[in-house]
GUVEXKE-973700 format. One record per residue (C-alpha): residue number from 1; residue in three letters; x, y, z. Coordinates in nm, 3 decimals, always signed. Layout:
! GUVEXKE-973700
<rec pos="NUM" code="ala" x="X" y="Y" z="Z"/>
...
***
This chain:
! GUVEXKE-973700
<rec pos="1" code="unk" x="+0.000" y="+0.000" z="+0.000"/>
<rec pos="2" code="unk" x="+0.169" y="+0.314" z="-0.137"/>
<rec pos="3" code="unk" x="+0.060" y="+0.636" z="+0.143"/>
<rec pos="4" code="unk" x="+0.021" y="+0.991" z="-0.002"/>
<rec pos="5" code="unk" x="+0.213" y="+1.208" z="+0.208"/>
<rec pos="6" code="unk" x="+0.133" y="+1.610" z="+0.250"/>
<rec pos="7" code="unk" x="+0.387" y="+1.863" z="+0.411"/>
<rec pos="8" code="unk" x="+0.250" y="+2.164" z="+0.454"/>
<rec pos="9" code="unk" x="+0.436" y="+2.478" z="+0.490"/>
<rec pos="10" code="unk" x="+0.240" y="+2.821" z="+0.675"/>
<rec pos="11" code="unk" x="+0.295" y="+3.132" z="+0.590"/>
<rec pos="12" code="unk" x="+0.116" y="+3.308" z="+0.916"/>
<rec pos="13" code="unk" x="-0.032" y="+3.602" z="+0.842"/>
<rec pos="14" code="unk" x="+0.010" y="+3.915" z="+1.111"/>
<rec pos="15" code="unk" x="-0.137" y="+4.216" z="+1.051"/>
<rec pos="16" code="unk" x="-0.189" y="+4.144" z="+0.656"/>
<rec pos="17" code="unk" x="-0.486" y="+4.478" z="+0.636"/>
<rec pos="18" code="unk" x="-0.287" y="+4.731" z="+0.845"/>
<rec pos="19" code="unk" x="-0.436" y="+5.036" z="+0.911"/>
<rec pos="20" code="unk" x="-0.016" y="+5.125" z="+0.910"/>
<rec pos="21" code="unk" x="+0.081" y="+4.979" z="+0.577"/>
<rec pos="22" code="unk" x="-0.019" y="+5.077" z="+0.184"/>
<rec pos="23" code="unk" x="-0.299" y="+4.875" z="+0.059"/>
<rec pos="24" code="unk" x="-0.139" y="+4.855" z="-0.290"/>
<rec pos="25" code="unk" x="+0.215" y="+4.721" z="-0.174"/>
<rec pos="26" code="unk" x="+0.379" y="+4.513" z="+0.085"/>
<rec pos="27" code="unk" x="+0.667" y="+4.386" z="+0.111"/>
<rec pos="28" code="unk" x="+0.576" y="+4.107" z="+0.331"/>
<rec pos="29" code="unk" x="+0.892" y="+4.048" z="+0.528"/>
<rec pos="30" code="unk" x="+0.793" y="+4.174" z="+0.848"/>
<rec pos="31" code="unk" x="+0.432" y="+4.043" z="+0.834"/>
<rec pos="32" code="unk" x="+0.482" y="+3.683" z="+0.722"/>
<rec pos="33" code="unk" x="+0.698" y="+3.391" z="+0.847"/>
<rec pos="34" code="unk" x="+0.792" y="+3.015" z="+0.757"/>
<rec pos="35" code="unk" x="+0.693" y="+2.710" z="+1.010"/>
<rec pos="36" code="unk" x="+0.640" y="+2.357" z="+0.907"/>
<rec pos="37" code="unk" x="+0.321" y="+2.285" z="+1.071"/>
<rec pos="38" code="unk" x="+0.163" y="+1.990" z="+1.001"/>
<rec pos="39" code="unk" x="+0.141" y="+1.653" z="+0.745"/>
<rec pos="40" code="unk" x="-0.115" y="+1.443" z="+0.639"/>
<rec pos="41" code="unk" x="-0.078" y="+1.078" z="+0.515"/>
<rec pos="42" code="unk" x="-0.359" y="+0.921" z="+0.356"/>
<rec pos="43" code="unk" x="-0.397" y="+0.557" z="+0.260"/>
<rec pos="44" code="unk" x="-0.410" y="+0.513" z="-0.101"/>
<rec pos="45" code="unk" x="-0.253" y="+0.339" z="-0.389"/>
<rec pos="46" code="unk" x="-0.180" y="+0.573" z="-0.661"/>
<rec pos="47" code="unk" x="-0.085" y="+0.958" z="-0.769"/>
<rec pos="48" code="unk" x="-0.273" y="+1.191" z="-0.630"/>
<rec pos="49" code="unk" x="-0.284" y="+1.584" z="-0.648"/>
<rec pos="50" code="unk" x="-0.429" y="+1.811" z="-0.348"/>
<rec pos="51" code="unk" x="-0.649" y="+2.052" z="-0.523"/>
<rec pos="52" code="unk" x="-0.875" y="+2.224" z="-0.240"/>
<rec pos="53" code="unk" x="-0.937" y="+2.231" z="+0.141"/>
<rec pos="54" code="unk" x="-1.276" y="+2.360" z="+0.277"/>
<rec pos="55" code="unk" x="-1.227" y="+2.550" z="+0.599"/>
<rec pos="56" code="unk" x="-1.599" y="+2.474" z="+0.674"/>
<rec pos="57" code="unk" x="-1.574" y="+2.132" z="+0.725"/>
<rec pos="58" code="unk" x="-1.255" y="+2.092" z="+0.774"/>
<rec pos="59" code="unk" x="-1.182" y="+1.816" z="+0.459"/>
<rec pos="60" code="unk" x="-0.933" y="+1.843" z="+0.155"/>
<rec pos="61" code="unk" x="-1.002" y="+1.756" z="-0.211"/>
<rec pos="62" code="unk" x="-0.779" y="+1.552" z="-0.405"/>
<rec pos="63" code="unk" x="-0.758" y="+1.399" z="-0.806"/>
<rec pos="64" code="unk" x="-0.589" y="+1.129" z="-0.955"/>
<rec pos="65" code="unk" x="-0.538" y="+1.240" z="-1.332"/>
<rec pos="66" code="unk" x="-0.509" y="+0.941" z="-1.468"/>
<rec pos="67" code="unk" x="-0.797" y="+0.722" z="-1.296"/>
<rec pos="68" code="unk" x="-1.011" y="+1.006" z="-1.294"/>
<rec pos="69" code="unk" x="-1.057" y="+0.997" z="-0.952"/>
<rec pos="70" code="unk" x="-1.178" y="+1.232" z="-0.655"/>
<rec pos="71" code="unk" x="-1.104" y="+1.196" z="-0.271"/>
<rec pos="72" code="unk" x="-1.191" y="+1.385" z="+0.017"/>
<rec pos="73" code="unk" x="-1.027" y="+1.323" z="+0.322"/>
<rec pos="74" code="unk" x="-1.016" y="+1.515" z="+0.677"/>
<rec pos="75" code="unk" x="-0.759" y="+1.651" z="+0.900"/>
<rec pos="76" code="unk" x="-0.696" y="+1.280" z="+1.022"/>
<rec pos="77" code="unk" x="-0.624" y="+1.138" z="+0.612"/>
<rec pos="78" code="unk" x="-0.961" y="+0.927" z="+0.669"/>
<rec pos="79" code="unk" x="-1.131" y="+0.943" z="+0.358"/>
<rec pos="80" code="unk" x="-1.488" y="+1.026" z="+0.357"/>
<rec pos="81" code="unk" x="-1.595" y="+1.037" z="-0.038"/>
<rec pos="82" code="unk" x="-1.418" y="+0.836" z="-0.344"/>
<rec pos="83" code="unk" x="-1.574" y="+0.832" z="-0.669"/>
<rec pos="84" code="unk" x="-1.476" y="+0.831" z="-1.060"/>
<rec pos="85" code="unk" x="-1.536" y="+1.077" z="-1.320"/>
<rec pos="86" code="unk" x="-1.741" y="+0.900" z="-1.608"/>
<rec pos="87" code="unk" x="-1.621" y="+0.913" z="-2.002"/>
<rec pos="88" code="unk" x="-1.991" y="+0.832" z="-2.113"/>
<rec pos="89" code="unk" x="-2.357" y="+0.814" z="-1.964"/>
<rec pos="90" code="unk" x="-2.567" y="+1.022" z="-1.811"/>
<rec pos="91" code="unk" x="-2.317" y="+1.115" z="-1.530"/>
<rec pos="92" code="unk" x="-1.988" y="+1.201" z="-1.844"/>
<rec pos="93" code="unk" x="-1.781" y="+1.485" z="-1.793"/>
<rec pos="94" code="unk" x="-1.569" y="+1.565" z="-2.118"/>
<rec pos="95" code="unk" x="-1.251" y="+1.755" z="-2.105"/>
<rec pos="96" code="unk" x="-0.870" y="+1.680" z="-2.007"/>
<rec pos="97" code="unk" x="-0.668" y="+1.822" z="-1.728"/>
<rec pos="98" code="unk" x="-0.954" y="+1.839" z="-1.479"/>
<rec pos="99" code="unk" x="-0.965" y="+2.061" z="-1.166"/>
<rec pos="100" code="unk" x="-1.169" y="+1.984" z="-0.921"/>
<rec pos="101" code="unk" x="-1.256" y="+2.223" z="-0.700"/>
<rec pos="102" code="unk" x="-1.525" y="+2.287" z="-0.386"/>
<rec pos="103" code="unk" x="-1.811" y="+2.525" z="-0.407"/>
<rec pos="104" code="unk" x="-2.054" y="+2.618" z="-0.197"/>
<rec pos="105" code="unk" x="-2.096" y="+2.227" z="-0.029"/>
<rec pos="106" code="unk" x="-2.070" y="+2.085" z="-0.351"/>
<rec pos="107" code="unk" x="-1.790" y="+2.049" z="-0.646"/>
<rec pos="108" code="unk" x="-1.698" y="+2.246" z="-0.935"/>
<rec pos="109" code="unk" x="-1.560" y="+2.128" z="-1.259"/>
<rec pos="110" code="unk" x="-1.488" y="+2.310" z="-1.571"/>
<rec pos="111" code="unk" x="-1.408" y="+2.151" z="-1.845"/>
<rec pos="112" code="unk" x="-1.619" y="+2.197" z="-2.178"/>
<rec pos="113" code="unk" x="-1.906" y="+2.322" z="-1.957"/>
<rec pos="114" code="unk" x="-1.900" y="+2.410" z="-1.607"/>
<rec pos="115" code="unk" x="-2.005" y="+2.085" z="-1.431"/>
<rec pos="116" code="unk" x="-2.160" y="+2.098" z="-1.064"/>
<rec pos="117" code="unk" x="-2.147" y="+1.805" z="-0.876"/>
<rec pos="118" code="unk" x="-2.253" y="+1.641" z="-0.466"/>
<rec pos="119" code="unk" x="-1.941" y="+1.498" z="-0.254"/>
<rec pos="120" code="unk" x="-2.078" y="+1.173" z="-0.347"/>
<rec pos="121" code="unk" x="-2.002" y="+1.241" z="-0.749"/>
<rec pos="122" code="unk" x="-2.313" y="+1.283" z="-0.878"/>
<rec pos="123" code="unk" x="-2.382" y="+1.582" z="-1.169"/>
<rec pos="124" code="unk" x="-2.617" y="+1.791" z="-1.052"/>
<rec pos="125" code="unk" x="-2.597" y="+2.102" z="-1.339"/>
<rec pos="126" code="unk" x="-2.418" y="+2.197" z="-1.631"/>
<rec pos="127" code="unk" x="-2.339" y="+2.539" z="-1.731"/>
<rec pos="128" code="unk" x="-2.218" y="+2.625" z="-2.099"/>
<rec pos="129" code="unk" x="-1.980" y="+3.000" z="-2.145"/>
<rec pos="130" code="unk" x="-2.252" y="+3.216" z="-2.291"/>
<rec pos="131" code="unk" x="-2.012" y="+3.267" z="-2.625"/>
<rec pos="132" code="unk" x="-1.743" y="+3.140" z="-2.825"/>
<rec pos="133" code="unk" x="-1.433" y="+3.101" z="-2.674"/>
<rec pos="134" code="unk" x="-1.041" y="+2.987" z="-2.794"/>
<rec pos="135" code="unk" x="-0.812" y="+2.989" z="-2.481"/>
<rec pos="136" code="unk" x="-0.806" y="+3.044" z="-2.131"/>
<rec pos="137" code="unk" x="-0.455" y="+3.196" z="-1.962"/>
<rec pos="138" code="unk" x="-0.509" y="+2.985" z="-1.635"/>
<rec pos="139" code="unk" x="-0.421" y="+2.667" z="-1.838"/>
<rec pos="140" code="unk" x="-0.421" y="+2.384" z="-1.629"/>
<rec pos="141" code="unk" x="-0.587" y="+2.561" z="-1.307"/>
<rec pos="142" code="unk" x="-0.900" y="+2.648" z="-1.468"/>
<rec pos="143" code="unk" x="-1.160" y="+2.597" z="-1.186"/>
<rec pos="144" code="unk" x="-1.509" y="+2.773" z="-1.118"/>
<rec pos="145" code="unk" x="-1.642" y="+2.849" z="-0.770"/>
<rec pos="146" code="unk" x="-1.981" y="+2.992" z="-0.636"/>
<rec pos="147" code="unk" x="-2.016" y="+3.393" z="-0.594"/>
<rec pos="148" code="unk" x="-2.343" y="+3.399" z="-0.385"/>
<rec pos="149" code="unk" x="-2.604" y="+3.272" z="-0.593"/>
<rec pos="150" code="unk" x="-2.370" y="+3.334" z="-0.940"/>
<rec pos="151" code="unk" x="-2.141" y="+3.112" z="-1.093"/>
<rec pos="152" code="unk" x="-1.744" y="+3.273" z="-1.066"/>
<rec pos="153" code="unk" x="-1.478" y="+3.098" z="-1.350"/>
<rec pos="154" code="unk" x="-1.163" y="+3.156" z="-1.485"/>
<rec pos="155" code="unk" x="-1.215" y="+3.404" z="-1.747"/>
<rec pos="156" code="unk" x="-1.202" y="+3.253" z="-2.098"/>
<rec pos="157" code="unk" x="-1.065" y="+3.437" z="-2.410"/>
<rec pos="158" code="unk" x="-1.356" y="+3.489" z="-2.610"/>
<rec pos="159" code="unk" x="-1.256" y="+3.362" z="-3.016"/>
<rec pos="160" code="unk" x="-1.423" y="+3.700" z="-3.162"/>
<rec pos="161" code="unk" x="-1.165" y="+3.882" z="-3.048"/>
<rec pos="162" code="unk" x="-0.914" y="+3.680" z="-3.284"/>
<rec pos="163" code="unk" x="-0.695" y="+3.374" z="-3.148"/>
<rec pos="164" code="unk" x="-0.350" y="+3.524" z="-3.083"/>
<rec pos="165" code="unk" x="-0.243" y="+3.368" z="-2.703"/>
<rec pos="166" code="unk" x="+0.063" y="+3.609" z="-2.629"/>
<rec pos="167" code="unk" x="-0.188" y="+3.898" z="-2.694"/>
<rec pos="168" code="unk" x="-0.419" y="+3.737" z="-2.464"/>
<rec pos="169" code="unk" x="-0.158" y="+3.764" z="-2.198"/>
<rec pos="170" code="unk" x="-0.037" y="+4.101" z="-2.270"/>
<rec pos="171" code="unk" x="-0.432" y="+4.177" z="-2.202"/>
<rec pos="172" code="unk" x="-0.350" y="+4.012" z="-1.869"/>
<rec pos="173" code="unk" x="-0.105" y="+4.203" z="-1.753"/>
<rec pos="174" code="unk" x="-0.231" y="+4.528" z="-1.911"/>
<rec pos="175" code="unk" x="-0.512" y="+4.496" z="-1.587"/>
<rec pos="176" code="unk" x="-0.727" y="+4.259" z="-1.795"/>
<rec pos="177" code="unk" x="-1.000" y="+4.038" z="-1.552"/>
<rec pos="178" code="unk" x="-0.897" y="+3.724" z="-1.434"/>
<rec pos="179" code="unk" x="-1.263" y="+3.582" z="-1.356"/>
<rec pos="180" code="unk" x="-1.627" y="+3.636" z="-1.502"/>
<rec pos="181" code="unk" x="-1.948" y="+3.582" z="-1.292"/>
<rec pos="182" code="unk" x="-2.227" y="+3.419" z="-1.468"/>
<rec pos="183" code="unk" x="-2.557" y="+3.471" z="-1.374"/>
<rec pos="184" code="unk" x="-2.715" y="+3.150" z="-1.418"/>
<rec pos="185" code="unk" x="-3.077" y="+3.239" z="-1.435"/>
<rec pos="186" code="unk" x="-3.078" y="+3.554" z="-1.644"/>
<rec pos="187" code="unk" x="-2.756" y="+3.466" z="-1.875"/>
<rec pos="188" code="unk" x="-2.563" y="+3.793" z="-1.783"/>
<rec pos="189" code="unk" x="-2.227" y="+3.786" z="-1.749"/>
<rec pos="190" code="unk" x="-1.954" y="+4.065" z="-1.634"/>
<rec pos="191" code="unk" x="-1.537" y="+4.075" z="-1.587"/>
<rec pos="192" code="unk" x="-1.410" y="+4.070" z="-1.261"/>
<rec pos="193" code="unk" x="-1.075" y="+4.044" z="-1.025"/>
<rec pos="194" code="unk" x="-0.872" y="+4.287" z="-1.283"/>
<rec pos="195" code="unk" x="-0.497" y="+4.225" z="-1.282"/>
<rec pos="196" code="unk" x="-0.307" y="+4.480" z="-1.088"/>
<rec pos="197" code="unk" x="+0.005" y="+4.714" z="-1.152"/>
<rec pos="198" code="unk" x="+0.312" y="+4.479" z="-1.058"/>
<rec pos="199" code="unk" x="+0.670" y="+4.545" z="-1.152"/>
<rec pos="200" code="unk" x="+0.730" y="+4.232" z="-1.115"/>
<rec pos="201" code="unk" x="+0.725" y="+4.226" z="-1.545"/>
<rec pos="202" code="unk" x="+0.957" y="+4.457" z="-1.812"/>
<rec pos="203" code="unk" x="+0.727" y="+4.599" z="-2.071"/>
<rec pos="204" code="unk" x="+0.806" y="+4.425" z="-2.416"/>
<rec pos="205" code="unk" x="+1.003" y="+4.145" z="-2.253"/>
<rec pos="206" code="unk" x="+0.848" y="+3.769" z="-2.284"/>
<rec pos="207" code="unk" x="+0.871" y="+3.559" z="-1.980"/>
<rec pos="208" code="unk" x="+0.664" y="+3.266" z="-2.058"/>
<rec pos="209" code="unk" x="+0.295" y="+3.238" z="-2.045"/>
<rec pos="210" code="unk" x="+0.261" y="+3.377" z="-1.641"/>
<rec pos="211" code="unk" x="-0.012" y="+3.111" z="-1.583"/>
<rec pos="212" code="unk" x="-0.247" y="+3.265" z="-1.295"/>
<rec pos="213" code="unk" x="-0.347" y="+3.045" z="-1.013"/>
<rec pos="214" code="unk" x="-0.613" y="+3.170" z="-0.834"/>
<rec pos="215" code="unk" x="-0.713" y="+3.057" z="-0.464"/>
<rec pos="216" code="unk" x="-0.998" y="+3.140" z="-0.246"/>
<rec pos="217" code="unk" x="-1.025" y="+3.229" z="+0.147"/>
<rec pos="218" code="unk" x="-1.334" y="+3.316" z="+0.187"/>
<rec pos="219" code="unk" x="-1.456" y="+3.661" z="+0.197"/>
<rec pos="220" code="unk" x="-1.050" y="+3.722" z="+0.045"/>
<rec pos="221" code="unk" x="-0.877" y="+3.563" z="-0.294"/>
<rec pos="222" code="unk" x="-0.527" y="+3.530" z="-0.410"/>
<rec pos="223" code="unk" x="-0.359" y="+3.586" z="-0.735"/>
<rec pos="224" code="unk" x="-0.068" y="+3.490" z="-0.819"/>
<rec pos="225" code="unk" x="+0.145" y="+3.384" z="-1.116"/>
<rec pos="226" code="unk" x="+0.420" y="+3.107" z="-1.183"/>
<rec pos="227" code="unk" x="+0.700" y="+3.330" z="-1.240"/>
<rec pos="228" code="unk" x="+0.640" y="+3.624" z="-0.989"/>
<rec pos="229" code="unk" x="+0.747" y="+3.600" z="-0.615"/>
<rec pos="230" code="unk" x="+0.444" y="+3.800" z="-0.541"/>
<rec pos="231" code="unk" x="+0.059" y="+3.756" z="-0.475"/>
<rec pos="232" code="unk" x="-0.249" y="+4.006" z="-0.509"/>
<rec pos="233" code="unk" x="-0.488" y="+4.033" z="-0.247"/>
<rec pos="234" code="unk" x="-0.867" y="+4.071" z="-0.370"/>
<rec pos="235" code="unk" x="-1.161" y="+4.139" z="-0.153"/>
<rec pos="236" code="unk" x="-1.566" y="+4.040" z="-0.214"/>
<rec pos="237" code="unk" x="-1.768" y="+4.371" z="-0.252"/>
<rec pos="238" code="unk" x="-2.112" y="+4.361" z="-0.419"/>
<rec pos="239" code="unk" x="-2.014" y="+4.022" z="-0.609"/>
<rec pos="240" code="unk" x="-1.686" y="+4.210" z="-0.716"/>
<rec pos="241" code="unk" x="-1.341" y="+4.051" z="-0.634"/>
<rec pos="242" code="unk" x="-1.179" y="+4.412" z="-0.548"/>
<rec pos="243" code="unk" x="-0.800" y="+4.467" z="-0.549"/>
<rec pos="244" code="unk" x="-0.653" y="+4.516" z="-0.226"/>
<rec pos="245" code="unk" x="-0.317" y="+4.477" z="-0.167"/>
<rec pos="246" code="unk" x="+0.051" y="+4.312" z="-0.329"/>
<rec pos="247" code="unk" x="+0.244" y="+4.087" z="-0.113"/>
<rec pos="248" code="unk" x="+0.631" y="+4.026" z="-0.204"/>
<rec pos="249" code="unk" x="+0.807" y="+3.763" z="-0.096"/>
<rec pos="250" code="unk" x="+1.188" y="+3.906" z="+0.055"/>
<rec pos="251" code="unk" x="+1.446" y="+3.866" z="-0.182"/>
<rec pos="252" code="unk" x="+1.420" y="+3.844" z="-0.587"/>
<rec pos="253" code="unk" x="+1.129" y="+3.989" z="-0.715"/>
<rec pos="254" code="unk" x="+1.125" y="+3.758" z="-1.008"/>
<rec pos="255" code="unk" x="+1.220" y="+3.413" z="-1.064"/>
<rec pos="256" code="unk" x="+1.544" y="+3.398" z="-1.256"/>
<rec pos="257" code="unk" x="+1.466" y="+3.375" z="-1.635"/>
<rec pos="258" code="unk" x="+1.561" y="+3.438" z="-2.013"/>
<rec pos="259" code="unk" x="+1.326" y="+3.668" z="-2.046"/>
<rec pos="260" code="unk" x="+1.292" y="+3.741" z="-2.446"/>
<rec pos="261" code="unk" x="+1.105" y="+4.018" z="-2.606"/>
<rec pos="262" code="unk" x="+0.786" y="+3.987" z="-2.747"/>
<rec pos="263" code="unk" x="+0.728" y="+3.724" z="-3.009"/>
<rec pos="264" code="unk" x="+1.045" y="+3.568" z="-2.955"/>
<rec pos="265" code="unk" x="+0.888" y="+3.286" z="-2.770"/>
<rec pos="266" code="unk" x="+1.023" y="+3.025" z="-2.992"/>
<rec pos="267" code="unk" x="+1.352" y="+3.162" z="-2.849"/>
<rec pos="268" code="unk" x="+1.236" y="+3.115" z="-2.492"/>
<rec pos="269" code="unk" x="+1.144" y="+2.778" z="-2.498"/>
<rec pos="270" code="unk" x="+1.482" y="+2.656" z="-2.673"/>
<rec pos="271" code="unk" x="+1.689" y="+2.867" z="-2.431"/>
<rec pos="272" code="unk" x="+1.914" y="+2.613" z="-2.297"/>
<rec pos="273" code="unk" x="+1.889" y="+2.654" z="-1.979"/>
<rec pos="274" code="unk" x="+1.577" y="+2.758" z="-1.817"/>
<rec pos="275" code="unk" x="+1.534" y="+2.805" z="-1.421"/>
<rec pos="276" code="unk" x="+1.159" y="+2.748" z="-1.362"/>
<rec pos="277" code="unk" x="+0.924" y="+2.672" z="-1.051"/>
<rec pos="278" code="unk" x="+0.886" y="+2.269" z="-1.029"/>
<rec pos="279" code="unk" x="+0.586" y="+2.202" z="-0.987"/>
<rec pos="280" code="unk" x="+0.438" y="+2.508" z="-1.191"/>
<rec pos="281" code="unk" x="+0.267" y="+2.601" z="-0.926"/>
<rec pos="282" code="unk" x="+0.204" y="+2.464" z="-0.595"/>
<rec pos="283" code="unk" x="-0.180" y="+2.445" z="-0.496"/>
<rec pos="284" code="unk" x="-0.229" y="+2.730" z="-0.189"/>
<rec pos="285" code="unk" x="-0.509" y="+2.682" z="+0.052"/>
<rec pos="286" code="unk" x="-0.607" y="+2.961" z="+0.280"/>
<rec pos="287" code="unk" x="-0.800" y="+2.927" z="+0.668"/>
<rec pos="288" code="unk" x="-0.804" y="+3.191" z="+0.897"/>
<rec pos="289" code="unk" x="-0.571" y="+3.410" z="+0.946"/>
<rec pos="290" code="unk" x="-0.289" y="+3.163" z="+0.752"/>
<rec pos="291" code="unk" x="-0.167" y="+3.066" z="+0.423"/>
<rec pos="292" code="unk" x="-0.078" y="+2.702" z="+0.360"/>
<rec pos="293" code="unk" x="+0.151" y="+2.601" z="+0.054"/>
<rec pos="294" code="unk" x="+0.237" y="+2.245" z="-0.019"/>
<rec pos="295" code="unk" x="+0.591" y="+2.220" z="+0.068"/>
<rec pos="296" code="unk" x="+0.684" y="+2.066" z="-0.289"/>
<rec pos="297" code="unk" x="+0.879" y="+2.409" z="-0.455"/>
<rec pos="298" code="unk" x="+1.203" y="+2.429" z="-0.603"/>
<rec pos="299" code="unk" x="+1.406" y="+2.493" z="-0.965"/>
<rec pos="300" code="unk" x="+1.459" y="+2.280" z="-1.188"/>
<rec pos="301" code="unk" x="+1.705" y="+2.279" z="-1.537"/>
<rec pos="302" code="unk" x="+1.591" y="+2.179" z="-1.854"/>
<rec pos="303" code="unk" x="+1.850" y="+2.123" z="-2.129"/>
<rec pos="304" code="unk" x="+1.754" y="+2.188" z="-2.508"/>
<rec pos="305" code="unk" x="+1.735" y="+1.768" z="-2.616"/>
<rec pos="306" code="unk" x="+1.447" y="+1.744" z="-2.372"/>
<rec pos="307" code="unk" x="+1.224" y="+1.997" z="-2.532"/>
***
């Protein structure tokens, strides 16, 4: 019996709204330290990634990719809920490189609709993106959540505005939204959680695609991309995700890279040497008052035979 181990690294959060401090910038030195607090171990044969905890009752959310399987498991590593994603029948989910997330008691999928689902696995609704639609920057951490009684997702690109990727990151980091809230009922739809101001990015220079990964803490979210030692701070208002604050980590303020300028990605990708975040980015779950990152970072080297 293989066990599924989970460090867990805390960043403990003191004083992260000061009255004292800018709400657009913080460094984060003095407000944030580093404790190993805690690991789970849970009883299972296979490879399995974390992808959500749920403060409320306490449980994580976990996926094997290629069973197509969800877990949820406690504090303890007991697991409460198993159950398989079906390819066909009533009950199919299409798509590849699922993310399962929670949502308001239940579970969140998108894929080629957004799929809601009970703890037990069963579909309850599907949701289709009210237009057309090429590309979505969060790549692999696409997810949808509840916002009150609308549906929140990963914004997609929509394919009327031509297909061009790079552009649809430069629209990113130009203060483009991150998320759209659908309104189920009436079929409105409007942009939210816009991208703030970060130096953390040279106008004109490529970096990569700066895949977002997007985390909730309840009445607060957190932005944050794979090659920025930073994260934005968003607040709910009026089914808005509001900008509130940058956090820097101490040190670098970017991850060492051949950054490239613009449209000489081709260039990037062959660079020979190429220090990047491994894995892309580690899943960050938030409970009160703390910030808990998988303890699974580091750099890795990739030489130009292996791409």
């Amino acid at each position: 019996m293989l066990h599924f181990r989970l460090p867990i690294l805390a960043l403990l959060a003191v004083g992260l709204l000061s009255c004292s401090r800018s709400k657009k910038e913080t460094s984060g030195a003095d407000s944030y330290s580093i404790q190993l607090v805690d690991s789970l171990r849970v009883d299972y044969m296979g490879s399995l990634e974390l992808k959500d905890y749920d403060p409320e009752t306490n449980q994580y959310l976990a996926y094997n990719q290629q069973e197509k399987e969800v877990l949820i498991f406690d504090t303890s590593g007991a697991i409460q809920h198993t159950f398989i994603l079906q390819d066909d029948g009533p009950e199919a989910i299409s798509g590849y490189g699922l993310n399962p997330r929670f949502s308001a008691g239940n579970i969140c999928i998108f894929a080629d609709q957004i799929y809601t689902l009970s703890r037990e696995g069963k579909v309850l609704n599907r949701t289709e993106i009210p237009y057309p639609y090429f590309w979505i920057v969060g790549g692999a951490h696409i997810a949808a959540s509840s916002l009150e009684d609308k549906l929140l997702y990963y914004k997609p690109e929509s394919a009327e505005e031509g297909q061009d990727r790079q552009a649809a990151y430069r629209r990113m980091l130009d203060g483009g939204p991150m998320m759209e809230v659908l309104d189920t009922i009436s079929g409105e739809y409007y942009p939210t959680m816009q991208f703030p101001e970060t130096d953390a990015f040279e106008e004109g220079l490529f970096y990569g695609y700066p895949t977002p990964l997007i985390q909730n803490g309840g009445s607060q979210w957190f932005l944050s991309v794979n090659n920025a030692l930073e994260f934005h701070v968003y607040s709910e208002e009026e089914q808005q995700l509001l900008f509130e604050q940058t956090v820097k980590n101490s040190g670098e303020e970017r991850l060492p890279g051949p950054a490239r300028a613009i449209g000489a990605d081709g260039y990037f990708f062959r660079k020979k040497w190429a220090c990047l975040p491994y894995p892309p980015d580690p899943p960050v779950f938030t409970t009160e008052g703390s910030f808990d990152r998988l303890l699974q970072q580091g750099c890795f080297s990739r030489n130009e035979s292996s791409l």
